[in-house]
C-alpha positions in Angstrom: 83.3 95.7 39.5 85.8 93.8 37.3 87.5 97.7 36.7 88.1 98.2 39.9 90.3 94.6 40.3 93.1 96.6 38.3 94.1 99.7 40.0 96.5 100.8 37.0 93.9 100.3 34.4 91.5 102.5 36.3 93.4 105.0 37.0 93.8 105.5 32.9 89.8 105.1 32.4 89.4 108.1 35.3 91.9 110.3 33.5 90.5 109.8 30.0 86.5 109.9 31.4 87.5 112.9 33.4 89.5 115.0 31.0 86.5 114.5 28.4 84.7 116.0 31.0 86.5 119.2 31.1 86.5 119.1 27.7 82.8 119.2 27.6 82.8 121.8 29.8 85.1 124.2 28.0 83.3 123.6 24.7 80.4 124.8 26.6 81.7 127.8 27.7 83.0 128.7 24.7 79.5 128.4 23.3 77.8 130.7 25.5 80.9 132.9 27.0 78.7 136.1 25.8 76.0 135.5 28.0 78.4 134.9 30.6 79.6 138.2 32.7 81.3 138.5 35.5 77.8 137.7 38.1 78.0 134.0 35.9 81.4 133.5 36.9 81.1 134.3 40.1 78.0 131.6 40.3 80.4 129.1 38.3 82.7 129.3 40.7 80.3 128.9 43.9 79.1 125.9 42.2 82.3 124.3 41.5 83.7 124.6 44.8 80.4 123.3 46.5 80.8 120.0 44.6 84.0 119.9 45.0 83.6 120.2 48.8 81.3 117.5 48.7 83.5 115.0 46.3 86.6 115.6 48.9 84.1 114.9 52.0 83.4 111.5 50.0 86.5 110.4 49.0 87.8 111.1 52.2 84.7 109.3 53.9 85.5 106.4 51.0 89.5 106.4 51.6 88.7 105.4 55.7 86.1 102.4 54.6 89.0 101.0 52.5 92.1 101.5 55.1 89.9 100.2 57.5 89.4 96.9 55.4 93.0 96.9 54.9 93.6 97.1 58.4 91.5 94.1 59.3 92.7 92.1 56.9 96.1 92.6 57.2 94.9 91.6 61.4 93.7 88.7 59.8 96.8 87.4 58.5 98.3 87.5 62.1 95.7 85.8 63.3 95.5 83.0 61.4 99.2 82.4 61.7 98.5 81.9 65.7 95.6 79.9 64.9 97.3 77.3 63.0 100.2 77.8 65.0 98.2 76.9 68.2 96.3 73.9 66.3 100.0 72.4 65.7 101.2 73.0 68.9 98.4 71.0 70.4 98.6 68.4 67.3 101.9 67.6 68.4 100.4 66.7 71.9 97.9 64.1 70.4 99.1 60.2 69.9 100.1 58.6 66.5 99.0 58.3 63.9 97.1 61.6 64.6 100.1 63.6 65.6 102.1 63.0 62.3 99.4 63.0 59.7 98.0 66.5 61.4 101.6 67.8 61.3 101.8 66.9 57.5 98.5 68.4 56.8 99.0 71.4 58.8 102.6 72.1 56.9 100.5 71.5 53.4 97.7 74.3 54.9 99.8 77.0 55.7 101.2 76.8 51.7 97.4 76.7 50.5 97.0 79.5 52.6 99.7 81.6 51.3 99.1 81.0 47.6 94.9 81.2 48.5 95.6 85.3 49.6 98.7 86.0 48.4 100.6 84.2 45.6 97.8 83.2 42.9 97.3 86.0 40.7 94.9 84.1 38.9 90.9 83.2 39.5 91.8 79.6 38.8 94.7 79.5 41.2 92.5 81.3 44.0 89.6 78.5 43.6 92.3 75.9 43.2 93.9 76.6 46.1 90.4 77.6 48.4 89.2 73.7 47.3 92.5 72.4 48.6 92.3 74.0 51.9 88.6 72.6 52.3 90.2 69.0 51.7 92.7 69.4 54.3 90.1 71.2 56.6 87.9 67.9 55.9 90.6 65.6 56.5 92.1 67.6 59.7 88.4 67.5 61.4 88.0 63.4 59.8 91.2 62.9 62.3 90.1 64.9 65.0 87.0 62.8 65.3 88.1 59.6 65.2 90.8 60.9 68.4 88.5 62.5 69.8 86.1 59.1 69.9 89.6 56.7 70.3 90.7 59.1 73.4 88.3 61.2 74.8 90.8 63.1 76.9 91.2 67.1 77.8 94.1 67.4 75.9 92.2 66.2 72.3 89.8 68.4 73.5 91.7 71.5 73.2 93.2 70.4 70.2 89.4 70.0 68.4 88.9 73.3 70.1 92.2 74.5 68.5 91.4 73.2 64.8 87.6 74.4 65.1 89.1 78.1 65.7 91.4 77.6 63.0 88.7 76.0 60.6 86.5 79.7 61.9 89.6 81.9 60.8 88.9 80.8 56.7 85.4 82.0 57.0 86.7 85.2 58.3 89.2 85.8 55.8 86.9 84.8 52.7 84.5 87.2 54.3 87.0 90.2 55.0 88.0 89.3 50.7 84.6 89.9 50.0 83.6 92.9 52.0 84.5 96.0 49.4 83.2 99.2 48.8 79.7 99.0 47.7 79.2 100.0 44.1 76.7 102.7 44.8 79.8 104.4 46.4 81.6 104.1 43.7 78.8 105.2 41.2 78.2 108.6 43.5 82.1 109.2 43.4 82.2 108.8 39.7 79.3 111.3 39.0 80.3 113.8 41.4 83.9 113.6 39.8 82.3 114.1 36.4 80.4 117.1 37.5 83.4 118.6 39.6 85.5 118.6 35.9 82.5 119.9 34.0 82.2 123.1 36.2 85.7 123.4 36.7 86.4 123.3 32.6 83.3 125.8 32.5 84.7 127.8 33.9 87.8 128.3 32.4 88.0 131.5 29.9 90.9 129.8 28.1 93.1 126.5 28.2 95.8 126.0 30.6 97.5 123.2 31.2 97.8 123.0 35.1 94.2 123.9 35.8 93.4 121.2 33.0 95.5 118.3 34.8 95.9 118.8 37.8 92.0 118.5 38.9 91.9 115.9 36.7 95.4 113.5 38.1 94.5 114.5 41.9 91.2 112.9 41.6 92.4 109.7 39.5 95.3 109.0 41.6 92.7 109.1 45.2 90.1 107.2 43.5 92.8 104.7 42.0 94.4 104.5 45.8 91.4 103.9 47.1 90.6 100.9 44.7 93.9 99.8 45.4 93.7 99.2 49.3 90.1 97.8 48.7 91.2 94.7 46.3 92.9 92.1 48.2 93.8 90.1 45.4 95.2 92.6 42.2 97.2 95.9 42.2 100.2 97.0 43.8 98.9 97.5 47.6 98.9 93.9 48.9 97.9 92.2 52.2 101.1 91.6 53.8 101.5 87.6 54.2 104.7 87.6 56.1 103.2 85.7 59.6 102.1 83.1 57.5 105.4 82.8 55.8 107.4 82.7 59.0 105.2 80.1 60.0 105.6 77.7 57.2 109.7 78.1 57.8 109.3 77.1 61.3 106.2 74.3 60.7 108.3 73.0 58.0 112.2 73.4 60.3 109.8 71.8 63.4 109.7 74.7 65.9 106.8 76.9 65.2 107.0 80.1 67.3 104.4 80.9 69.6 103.1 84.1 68.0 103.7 85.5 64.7 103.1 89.3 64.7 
């Protein structure tokens, strides 16, 4: 699955598989264009247009999975931001020292968070930053505890409530990462592409270039698009971290909004 992390890259490998395709396909017709007569071409054309049927029908079934991954993550993001949000809002309510090293920590998770989904570009920086969040998880729950047991009052219950909804929201997102196409989609699009350019170069009776590319670019820039929207971390479509970026201006000016949609 590494290919599909980089969008650009795959969009080259599709064109270059698929126009070796066609080319197969031409060289084949050339090679047996005398038993060919009008009745073949008629069948060659049947037969391209059924797989092709079929290959649109699955990149269009494909295309909804990953928008609708993109979707949820990008409700994710939202969500989180109130989480967090709500978890310093009620933080603020607790007495020292919890109220000001829970302030502090929260201000320092909001950064992890950003640079865990948004800003690392790099493995490293992604497992860097996920270990830091778990820290400040650990140490946010350590001092929930101990206020929890030190005053066992409504309002630090709400606030453990708070932080244990927060704490839920990571799981969530590392799971909504994770979930991607499966790979035996990907493996049924990639044959059926093959065979869709192998008919469709068989049954050309001589080279031109817009039946050559155009087949060929339509189906590398959907499957690329598609890839795209499915990785959360590389390419140029990316999971839009603007509520969590509002919210570490206002944790960090002292006024965190209510709601960052």
């Amino acid at each position: 699955m590494l290919l599909f992390e980089y969008p650009g890259l795959l969009f080259f490998v599709i064109c270059v598989v698929l126009l070796l395709s066609y080319e197969i396909g031409f060289r084949l017709r050339a090679r047996n264009h005398e038993k060919i007569g009008q009745d073949g071409d008629k069948q060659i054309e049947e037969t391209r247009n059924q797989i092709a049927v079929l290959l649109s029908l699955l990149i269009g079934f494909t295309l909804s999975m990953a928008l609708t991954r993109f979707d949820y993550r990008k409700q994710l993001v939202v969500d989180e931001a109130n989480a967090i949000g709500t978890t310093y809002l009620r933080a603020m309510m607790q007495p020292e020292p919890t109220r000001t090293q829970a302030s502090g920590l929260l201000r320092d998770y909001v950064d992890t968070r950003i640079a865990m989904f948004g800003d690392a570009r790099a493995d490293a920086q992604r497992e860097a930053s996920a270990k830091h969040s778990k820290q400040i998880q650990d140490q946010l729950w350590a001092g929930a505890v101990a206020a929890s047991k030190q005053s066992p009052t409504p309002i630090t219950s709400i606030y453990v409530q708070a932080l244990n909804e927060m704490i839920d929201m990571d799981g969530k997102r590392v799971a909504a990462t994770a979930n991607r196409i499966p790979s035996n989609i990907w493996f049924l699009l990639g044959i059926l592409s093959i065979m869709t350019t192998i008919v469709v170069g068989y049954g050309q009776r001589r080279r031109a270039a817009l039946t050559t590319f155009v087949p060929v670019l339509t189906i590398a820039i959907a499957l690329s698009l598609i890839a795209d929207l499915d990785t959360p971390t590389h390419g140029l479509i990316r999971v839009d971290q603007r509520s969590l970026q509002s919210l570490s201006v206002d944790l960090k000016a002292g006024t965190p909004a209510a709601g960052h949609d």
